[in-house]
PDB file of N, CA, C and O in Angstrom:
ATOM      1  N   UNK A   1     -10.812  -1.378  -0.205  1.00  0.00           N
ATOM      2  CA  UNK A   1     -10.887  -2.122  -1.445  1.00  0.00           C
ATOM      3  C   UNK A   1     -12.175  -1.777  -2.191  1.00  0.00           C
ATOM      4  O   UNK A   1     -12.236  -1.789  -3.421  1.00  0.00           O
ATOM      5  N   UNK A   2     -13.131  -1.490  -1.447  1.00  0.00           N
ATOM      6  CA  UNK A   2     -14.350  -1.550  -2.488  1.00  0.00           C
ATOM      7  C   UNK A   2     -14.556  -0.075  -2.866  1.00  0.00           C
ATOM      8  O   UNK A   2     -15.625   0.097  -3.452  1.00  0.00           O
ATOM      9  N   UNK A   3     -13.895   0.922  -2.709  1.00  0.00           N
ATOM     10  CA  UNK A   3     -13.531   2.093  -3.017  1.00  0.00           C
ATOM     11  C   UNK A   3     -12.729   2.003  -4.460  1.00  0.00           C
ATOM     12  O   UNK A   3     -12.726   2.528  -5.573  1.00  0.00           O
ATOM     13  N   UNK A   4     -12.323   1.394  -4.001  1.00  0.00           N
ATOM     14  CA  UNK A   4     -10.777   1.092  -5.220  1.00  0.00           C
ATOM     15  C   UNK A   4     -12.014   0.371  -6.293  1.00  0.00           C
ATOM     16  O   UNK A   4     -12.423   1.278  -7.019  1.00  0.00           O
ATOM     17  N   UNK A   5     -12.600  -0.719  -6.558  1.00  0.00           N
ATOM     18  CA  UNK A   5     -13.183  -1.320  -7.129  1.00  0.00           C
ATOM     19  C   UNK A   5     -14.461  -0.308  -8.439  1.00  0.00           C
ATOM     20  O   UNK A   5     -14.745  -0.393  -9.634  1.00  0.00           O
ATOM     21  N   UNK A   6     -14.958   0.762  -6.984  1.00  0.00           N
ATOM     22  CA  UNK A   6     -15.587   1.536  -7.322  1.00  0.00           C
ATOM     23  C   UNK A   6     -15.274   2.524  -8.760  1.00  0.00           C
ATOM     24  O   UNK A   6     -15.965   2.795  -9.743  1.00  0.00           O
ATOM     25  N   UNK A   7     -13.892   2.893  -8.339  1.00  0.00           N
ATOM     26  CA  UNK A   7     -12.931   4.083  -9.074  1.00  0.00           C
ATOM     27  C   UNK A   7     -12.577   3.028 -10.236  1.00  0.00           C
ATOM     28  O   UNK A   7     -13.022   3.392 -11.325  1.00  0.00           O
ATOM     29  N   UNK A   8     -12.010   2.035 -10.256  1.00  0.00           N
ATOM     30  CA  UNK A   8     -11.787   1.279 -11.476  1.00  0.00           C
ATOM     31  C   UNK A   8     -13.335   1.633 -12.232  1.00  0.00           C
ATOM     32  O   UNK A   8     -13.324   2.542 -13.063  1.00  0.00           O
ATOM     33  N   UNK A   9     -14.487   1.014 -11.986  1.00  0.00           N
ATOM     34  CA  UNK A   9     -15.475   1.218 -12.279  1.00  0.00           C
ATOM     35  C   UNK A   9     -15.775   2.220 -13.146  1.00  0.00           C
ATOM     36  O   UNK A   9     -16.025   2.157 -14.350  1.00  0.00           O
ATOM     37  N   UNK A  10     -15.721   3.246 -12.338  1.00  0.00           N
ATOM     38  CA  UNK A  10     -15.982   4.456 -12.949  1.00  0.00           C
ATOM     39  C   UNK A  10     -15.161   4.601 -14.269  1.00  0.00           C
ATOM     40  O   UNK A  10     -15.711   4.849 -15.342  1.00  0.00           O
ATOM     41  N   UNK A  11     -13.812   4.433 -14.131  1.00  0.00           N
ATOM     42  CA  UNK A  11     -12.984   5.030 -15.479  1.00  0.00           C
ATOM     43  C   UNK A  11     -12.926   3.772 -16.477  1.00  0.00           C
ATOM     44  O   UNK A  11     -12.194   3.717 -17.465  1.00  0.00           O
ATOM     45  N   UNK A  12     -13.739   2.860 -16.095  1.00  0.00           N
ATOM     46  CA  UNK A  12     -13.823   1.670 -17.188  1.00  0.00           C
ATOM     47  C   UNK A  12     -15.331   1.774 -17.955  1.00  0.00           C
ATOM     48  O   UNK A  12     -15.584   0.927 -18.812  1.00  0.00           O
ATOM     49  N   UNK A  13     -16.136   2.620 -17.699  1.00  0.00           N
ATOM     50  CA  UNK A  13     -17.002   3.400 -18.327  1.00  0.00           C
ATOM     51  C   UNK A  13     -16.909   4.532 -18.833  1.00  0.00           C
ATOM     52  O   UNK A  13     -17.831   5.204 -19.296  1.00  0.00           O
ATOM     53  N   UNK A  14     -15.681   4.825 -18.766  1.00  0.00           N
ATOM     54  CA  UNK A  14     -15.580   6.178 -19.285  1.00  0.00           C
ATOM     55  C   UNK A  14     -15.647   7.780 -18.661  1.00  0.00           C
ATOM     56  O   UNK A  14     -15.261   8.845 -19.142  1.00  0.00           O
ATOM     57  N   UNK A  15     -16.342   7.434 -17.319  1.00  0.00           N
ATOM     58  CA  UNK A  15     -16.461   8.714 -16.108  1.00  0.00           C
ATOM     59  C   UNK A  15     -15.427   8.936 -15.592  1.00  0.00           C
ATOM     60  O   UNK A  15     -15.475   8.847 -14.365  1.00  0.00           O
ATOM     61  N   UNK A  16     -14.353   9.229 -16.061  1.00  0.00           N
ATOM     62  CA  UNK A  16     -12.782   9.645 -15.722  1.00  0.00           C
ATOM     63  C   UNK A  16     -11.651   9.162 -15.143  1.00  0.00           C
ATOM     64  O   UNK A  16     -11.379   7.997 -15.435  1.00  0.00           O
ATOM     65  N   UNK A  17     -11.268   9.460 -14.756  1.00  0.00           N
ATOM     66  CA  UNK A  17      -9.742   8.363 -14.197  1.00  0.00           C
ATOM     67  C   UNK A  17      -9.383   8.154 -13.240  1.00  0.00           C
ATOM     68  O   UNK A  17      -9.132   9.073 -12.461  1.00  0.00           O
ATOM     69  N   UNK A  18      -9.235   7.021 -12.952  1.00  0.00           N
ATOM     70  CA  UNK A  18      -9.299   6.430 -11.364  1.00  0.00           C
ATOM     71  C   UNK A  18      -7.334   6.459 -11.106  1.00  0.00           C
ATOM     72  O   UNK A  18      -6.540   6.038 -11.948  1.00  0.00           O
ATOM     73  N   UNK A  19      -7.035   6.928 -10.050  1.00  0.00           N
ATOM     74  CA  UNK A  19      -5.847   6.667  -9.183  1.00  0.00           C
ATOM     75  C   UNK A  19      -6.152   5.798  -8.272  1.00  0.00           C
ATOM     76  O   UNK A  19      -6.732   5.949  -7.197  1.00  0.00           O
ATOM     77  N   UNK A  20      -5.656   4.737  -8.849  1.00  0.00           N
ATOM     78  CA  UNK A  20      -5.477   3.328  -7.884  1.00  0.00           C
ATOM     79  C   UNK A  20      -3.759   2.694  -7.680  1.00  0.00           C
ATOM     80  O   UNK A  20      -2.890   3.169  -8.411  1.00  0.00           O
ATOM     81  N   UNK A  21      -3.526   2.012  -7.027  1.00  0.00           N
ATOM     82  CA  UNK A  21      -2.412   1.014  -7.212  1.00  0.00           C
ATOM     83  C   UNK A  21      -2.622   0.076  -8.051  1.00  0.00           C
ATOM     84  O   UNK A  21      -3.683  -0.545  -8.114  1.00  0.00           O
ATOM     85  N   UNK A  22      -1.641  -0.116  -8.769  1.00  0.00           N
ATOM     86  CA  UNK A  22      -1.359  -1.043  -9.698  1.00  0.00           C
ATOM     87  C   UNK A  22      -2.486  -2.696  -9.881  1.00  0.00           C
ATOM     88  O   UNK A  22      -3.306  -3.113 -10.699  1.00  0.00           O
ATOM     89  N   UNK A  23      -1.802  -3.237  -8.428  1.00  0.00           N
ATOM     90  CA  UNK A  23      -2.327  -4.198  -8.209  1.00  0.00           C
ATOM     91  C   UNK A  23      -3.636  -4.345  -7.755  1.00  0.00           C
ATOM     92  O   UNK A  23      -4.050  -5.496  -7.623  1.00  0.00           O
ATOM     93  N   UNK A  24      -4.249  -3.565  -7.533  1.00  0.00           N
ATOM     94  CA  UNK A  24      -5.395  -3.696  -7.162  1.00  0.00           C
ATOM     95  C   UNK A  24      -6.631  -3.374  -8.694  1.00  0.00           C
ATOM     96  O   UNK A  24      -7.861  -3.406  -8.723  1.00  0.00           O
ATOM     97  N   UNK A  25      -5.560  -3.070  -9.843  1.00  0.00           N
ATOM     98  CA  UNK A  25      -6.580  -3.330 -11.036  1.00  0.00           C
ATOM     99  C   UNK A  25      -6.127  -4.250 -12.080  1.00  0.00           C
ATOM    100  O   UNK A  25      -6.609  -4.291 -13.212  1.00  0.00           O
ATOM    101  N   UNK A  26      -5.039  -5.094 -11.579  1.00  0.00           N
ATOM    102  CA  UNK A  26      -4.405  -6.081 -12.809  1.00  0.00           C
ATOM    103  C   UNK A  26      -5.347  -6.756 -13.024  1.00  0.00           C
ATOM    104  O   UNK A  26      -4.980  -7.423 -13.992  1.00  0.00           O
ATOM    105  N   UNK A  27      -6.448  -7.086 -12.756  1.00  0.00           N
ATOM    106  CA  UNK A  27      -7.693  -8.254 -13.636  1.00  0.00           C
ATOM    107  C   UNK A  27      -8.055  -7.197 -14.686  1.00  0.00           C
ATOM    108  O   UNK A  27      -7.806  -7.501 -15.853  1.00  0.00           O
ATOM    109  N   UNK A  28      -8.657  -5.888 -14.420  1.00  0.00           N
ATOM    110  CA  UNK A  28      -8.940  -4.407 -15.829  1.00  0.00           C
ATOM    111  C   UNK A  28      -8.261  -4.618 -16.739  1.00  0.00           C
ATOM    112  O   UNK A  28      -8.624  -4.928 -17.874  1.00  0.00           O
ATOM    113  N   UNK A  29      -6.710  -4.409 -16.162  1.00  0.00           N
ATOM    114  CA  UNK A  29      -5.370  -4.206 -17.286  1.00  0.00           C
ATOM    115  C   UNK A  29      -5.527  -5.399 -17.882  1.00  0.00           C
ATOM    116  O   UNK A  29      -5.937  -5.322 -19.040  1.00  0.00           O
ATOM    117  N   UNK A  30      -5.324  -6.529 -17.441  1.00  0.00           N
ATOM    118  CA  UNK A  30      -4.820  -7.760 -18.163  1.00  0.00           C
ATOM    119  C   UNK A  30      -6.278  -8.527 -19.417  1.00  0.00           C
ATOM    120  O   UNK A  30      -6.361  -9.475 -20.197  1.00  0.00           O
ATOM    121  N   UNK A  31      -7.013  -7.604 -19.023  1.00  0.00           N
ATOM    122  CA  UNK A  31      -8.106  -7.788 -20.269  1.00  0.00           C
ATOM    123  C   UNK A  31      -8.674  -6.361 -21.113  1.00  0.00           C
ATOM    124  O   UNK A  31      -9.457  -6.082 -22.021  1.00  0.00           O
ATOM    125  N   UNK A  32      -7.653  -5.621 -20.094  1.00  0.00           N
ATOM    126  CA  UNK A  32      -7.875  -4.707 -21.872  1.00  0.00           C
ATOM    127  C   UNK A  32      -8.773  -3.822 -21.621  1.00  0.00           C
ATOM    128  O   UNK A  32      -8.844  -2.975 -22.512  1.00  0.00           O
ATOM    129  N   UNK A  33      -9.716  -3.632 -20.491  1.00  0.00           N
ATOM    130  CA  UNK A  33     -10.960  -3.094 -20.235  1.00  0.00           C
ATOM    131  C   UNK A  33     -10.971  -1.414 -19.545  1.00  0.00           C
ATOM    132  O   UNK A  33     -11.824  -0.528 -19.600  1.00  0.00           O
ATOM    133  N   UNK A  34      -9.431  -1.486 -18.812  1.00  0.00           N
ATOM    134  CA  UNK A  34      -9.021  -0.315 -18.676  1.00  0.00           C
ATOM    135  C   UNK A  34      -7.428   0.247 -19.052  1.00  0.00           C
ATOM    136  O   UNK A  34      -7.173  -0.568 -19.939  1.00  0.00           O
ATOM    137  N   UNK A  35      -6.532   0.873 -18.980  1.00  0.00           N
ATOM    138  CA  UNK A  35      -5.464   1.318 -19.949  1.00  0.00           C
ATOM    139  C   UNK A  35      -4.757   2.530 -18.372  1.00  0.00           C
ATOM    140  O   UNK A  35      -5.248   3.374 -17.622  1.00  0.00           O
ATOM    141  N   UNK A  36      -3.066   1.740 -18.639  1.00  0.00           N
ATOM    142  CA  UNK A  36      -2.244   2.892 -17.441  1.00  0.00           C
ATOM    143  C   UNK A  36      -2.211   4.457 -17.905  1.00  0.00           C
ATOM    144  O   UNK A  36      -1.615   4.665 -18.962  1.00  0.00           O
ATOM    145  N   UNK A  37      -2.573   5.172 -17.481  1.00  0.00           N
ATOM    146  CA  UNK A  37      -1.877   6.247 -17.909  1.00  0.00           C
ATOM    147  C   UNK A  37      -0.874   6.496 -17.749  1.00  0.00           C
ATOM    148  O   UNK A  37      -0.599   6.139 -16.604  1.00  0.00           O
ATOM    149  N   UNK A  38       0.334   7.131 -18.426  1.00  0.00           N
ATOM    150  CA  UNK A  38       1.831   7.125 -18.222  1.00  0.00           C
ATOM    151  C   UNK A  38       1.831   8.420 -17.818  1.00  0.00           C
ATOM    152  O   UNK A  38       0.684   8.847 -17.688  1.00  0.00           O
ATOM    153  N   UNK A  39       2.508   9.046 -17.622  1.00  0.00           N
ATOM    154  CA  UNK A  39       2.599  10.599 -17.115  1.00  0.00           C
ATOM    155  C   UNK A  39       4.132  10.259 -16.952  1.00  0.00           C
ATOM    156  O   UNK A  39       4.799   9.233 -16.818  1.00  0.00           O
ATOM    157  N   UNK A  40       4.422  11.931 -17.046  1.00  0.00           N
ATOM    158  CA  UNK A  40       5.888  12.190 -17.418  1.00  0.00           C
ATOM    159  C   UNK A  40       7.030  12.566 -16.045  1.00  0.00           C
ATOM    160  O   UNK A  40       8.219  12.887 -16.073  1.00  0.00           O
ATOM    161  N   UNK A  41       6.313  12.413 -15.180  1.00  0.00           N
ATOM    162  CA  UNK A  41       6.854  12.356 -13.639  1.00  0.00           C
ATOM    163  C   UNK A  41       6.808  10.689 -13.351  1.00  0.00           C
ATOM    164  O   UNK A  41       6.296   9.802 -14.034  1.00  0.00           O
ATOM    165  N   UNK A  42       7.610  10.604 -11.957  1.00  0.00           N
ATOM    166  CA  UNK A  42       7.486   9.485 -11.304  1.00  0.00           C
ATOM    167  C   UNK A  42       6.994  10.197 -10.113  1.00  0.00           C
ATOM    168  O   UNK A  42       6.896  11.418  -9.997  1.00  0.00           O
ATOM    169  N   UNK A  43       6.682   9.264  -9.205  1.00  0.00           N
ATOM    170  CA  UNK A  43       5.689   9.197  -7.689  1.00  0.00           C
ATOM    171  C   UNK A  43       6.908   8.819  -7.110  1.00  0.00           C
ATOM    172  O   UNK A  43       7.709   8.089  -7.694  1.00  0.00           O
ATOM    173  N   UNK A  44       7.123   9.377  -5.759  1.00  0.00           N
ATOM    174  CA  UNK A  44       8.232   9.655  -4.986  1.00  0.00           C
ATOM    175  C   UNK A  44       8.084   8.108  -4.068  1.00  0.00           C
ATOM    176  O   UNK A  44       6.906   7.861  -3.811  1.00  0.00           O
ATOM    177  N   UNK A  45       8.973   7.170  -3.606  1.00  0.00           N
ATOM    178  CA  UNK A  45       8.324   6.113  -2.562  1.00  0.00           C
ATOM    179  C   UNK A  45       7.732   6.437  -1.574  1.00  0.00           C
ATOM    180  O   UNK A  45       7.901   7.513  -1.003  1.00  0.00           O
ATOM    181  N   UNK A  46       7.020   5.638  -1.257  1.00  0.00           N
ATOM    182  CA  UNK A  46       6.230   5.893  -0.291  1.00  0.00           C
ATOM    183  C   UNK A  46       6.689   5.367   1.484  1.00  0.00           C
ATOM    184  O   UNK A  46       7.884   5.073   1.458  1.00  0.00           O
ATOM    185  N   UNK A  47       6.325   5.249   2.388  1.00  0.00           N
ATOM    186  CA  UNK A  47       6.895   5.121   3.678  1.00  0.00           C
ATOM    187  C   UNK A  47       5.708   4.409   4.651  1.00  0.00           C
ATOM    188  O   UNK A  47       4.524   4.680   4.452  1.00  0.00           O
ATOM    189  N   UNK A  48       6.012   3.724   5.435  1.00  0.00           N
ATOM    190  CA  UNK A  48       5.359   3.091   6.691  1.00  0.00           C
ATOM    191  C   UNK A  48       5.753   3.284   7.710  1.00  0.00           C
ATOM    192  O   UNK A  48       6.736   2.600   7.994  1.00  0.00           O
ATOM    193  N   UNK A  49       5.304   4.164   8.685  1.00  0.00           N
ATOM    194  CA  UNK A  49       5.829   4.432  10.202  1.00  0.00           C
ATOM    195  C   UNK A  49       4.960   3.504  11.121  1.00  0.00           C
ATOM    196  O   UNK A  49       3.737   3.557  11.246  1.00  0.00           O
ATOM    197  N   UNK A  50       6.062   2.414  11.905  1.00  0.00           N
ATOM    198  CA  UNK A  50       5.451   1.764  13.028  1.00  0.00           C
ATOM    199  C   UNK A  50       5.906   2.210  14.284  1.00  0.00           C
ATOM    200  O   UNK A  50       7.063   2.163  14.702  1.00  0.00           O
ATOM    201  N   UNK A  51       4.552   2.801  15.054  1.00  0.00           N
ATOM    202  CA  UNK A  51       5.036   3.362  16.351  1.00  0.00           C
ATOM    203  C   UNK A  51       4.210   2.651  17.684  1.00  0.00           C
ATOM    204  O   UNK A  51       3.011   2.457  17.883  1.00  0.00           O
ATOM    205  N   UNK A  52       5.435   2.361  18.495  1.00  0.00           N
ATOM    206  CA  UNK A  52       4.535   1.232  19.530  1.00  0.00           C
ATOM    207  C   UNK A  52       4.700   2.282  21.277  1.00  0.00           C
ATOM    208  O   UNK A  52       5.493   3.201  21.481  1.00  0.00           O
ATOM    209  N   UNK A  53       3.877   1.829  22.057  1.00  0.00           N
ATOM    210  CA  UNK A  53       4.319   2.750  24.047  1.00  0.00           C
ATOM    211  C   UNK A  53       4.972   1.587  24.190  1.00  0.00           C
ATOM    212  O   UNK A  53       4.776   0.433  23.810  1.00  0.00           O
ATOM    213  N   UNK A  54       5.987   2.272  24.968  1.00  0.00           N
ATOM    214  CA  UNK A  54       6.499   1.626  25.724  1.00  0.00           C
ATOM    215  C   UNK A  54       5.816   1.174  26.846  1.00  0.00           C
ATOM    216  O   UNK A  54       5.147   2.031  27.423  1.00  0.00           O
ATOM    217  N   UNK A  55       5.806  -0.396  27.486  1.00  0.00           N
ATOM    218  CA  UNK A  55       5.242  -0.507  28.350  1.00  0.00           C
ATOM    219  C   UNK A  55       3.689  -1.366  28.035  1.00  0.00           C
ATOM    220  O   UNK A  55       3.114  -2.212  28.720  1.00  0.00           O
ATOM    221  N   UNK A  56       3.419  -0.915  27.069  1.00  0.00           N
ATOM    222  CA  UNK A  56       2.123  -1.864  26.434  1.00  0.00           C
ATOM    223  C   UNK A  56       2.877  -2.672  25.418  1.00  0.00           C
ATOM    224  O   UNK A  56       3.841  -2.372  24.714  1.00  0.00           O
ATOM    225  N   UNK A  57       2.026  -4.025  25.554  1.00  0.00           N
ATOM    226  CA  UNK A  57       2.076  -5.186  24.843  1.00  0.00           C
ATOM    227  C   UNK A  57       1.268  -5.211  23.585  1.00  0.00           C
ATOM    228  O   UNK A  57       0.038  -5.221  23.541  1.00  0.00           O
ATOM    229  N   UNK A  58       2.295  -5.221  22.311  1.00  0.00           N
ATOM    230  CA  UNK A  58       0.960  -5.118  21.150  1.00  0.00           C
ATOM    231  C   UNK A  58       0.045  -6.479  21.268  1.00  0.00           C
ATOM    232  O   UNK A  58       0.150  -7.448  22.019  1.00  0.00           O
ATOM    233  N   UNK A  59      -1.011  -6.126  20.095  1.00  0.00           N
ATOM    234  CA  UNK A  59      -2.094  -7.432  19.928  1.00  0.00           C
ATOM    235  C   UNK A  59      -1.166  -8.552  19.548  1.00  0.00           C
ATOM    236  O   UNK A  59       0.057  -8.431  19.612  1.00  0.00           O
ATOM    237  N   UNK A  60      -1.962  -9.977  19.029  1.00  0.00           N
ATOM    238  CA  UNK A  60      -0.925 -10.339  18.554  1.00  0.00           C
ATOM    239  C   UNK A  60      -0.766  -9.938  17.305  1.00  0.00           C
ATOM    240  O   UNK A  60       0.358  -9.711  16.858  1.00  0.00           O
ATOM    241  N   UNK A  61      -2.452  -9.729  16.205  1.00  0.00           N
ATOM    242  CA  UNK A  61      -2.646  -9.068  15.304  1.00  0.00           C
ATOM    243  C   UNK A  61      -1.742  -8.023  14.462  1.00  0.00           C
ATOM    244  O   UNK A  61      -1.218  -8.070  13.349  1.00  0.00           O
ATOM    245  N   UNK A  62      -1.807  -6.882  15.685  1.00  0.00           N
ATOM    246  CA  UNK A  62      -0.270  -5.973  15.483  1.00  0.00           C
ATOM    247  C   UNK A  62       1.178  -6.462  15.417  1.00  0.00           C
ATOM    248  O   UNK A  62       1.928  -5.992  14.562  1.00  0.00           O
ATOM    249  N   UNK A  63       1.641  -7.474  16.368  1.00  0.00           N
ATOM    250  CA  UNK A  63       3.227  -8.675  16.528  1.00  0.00           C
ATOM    251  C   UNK A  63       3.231  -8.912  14.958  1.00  0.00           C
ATOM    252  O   UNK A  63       4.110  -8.620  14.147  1.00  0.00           O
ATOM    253  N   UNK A  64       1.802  -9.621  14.724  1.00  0.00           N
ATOM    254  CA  UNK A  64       2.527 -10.247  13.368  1.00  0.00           C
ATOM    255  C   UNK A  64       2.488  -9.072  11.906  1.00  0.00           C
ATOM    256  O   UNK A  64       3.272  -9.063  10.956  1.00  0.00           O
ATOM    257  N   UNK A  65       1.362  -8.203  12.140  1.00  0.00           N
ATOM    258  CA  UNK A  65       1.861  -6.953  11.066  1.00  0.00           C
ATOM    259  C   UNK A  65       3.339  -6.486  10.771  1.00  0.00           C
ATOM    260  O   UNK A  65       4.055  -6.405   9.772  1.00  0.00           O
ATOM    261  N   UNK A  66       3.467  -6.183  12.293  1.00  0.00           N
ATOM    262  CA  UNK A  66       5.392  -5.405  12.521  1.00  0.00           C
ATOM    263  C   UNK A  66       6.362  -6.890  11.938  1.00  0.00           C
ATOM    264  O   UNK A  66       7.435  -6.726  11.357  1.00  0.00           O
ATOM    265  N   UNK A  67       5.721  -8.444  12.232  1.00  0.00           N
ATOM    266  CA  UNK A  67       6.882  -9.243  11.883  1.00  0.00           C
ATOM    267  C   UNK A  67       7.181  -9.133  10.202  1.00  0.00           C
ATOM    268  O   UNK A  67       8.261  -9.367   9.658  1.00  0.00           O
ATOM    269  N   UNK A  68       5.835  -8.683   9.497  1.00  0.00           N
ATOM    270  CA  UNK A  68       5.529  -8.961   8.191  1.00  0.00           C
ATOM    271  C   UNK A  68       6.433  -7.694   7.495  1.00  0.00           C
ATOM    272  O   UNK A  68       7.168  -7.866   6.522  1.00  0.00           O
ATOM    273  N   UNK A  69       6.242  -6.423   8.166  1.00  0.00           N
ATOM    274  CA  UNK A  69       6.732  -5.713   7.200  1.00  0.00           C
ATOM    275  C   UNK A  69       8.507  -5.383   8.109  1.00  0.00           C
ATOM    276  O   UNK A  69       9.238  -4.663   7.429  1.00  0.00           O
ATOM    277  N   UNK A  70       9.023  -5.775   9.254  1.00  0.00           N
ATOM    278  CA  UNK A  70       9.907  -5.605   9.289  1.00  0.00           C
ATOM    279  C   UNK A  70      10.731  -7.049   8.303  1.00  0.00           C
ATOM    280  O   UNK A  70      11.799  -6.955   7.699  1.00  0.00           O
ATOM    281  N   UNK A  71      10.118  -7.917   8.370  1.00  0.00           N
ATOM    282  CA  UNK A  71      11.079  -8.987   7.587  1.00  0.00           C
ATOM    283  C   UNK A  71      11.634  -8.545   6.205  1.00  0.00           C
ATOM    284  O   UNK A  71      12.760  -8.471   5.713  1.00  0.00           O
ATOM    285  N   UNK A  72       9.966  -8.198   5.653  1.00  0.00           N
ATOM    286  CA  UNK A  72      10.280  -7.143   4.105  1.00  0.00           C
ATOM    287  C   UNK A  72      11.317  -6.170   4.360  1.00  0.00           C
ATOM    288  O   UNK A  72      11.984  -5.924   3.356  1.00  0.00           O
ATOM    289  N   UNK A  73      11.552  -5.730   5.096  1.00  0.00           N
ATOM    290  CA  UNK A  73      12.782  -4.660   5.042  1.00  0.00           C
ATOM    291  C   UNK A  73      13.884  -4.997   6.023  1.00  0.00           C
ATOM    292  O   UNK A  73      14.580  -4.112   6.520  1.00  0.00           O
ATOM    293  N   UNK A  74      14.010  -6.033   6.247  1.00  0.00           N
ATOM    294  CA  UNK A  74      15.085  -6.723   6.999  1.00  0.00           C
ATOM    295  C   UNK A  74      15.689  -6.063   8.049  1.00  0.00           C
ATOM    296  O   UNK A  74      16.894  -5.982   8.289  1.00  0.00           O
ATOM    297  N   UNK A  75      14.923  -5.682   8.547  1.00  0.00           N
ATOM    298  CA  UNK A  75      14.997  -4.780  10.402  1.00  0.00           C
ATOM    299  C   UNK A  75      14.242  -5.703  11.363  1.00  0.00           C
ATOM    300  O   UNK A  75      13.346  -6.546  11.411  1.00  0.00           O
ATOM    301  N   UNK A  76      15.060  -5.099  12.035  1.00  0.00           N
ATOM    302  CA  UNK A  76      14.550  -5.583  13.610  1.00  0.00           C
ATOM    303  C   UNK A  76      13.481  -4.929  14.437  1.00  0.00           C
ATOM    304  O   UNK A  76      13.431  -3.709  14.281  1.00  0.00           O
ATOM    305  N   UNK A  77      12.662  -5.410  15.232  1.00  0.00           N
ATOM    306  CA  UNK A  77      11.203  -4.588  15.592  1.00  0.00           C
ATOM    307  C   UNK A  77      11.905  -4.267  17.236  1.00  0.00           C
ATOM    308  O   UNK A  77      12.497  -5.173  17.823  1.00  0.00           O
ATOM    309  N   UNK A  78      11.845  -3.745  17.468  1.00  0.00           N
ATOM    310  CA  UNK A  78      12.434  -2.945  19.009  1.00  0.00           C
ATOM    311  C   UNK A  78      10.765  -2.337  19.992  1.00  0.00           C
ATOM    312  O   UNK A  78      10.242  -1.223  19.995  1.00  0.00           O
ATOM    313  N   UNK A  79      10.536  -3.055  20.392  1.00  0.00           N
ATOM    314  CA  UNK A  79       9.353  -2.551  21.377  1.00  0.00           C
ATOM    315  C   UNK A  79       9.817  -1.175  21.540  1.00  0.00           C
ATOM    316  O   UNK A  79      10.989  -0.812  21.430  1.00  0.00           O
ATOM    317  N   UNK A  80       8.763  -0.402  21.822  1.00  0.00           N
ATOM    318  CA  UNK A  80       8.822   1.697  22.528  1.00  0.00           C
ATOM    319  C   UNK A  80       9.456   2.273  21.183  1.00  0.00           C
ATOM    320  O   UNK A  80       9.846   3.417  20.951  1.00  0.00           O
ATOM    321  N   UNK A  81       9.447   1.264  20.452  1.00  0.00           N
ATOM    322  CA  UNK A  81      10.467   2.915  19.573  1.00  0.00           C
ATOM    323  C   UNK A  81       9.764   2.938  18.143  1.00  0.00           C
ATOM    324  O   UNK A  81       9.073   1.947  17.910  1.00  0.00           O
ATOM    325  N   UNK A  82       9.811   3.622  17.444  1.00  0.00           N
ATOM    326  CA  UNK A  82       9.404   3.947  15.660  1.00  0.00           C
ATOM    327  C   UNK A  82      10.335   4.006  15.088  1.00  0.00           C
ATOM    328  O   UNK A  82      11.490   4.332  15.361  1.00  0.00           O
ATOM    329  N   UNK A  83       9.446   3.417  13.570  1.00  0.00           N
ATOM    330  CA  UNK A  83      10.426   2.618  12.187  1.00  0.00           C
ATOM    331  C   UNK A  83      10.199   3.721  11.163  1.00  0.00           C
ATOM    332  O   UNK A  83       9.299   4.525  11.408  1.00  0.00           O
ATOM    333  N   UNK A  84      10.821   3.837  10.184  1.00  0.00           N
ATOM    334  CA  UNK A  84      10.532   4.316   9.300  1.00  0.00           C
ATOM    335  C   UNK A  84      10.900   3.785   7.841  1.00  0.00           C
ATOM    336  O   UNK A  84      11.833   4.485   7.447  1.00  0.00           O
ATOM    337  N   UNK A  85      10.548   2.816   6.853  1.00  0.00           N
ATOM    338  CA  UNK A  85      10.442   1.905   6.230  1.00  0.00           C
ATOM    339  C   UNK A  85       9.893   2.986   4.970  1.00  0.00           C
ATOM    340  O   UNK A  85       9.017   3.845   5.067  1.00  0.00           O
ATOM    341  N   UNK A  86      10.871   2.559   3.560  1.00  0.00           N
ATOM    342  CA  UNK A  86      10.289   3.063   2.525  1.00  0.00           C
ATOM    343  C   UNK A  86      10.455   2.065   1.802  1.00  0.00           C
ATOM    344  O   UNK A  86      11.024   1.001   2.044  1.00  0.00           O
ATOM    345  N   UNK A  87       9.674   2.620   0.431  1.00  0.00           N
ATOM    346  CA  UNK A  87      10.068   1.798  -0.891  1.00  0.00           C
ATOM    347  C   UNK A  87      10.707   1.479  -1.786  1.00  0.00           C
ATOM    348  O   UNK A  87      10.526   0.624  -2.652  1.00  0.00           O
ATOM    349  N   UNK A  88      11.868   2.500  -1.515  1.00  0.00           N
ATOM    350  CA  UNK A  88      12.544   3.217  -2.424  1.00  0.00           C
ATOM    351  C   UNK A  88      14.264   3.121  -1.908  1.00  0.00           C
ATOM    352  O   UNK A  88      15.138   3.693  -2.560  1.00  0.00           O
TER     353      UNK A  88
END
């Protein structure tokens, strides 16, 4: 995040253009202070691979990551095995 904060920074002074996610500059946008660039392509979705051993017990830290983004994509979390989750 404070990378991201940084790069807004920069292109809200004028030192060139920051590639950020969206959301991480809607306070800039929504006052005007920085501007989207549109470009004539789209950005392909993007993907999350969750890969667990078999045999080890995740944190619980990790349990509730995998509960968070398998719910978002309405899968089931299977101990030992990998997901592959897009956006698109």
């Amino acid at each position: 995040m404070g990378r991201t904060i940084f790069l807004v920074a920069l292109a809200r002074i004028g030192l060139g253009v920051a590639c950020v996610t969206e959301e991480f500059s809607l306070s800039g946008l929504g006052r005007g202070v920085i501007l989207p660039l549109k470009t004539d392509f789209t950005i392909p979705p993007r993907a999350v691979v969750m890969c667990t051993l078999r045999g080890v017990t995740p944190t619980p830290a990790a349990n509730r990551f995998m509960d968070f983004v398998t719910a978002s994509n309405k899968m089931a979390y299977d101990p030992g095995h990998s997901y592959h989750f897009t956006n698109g």
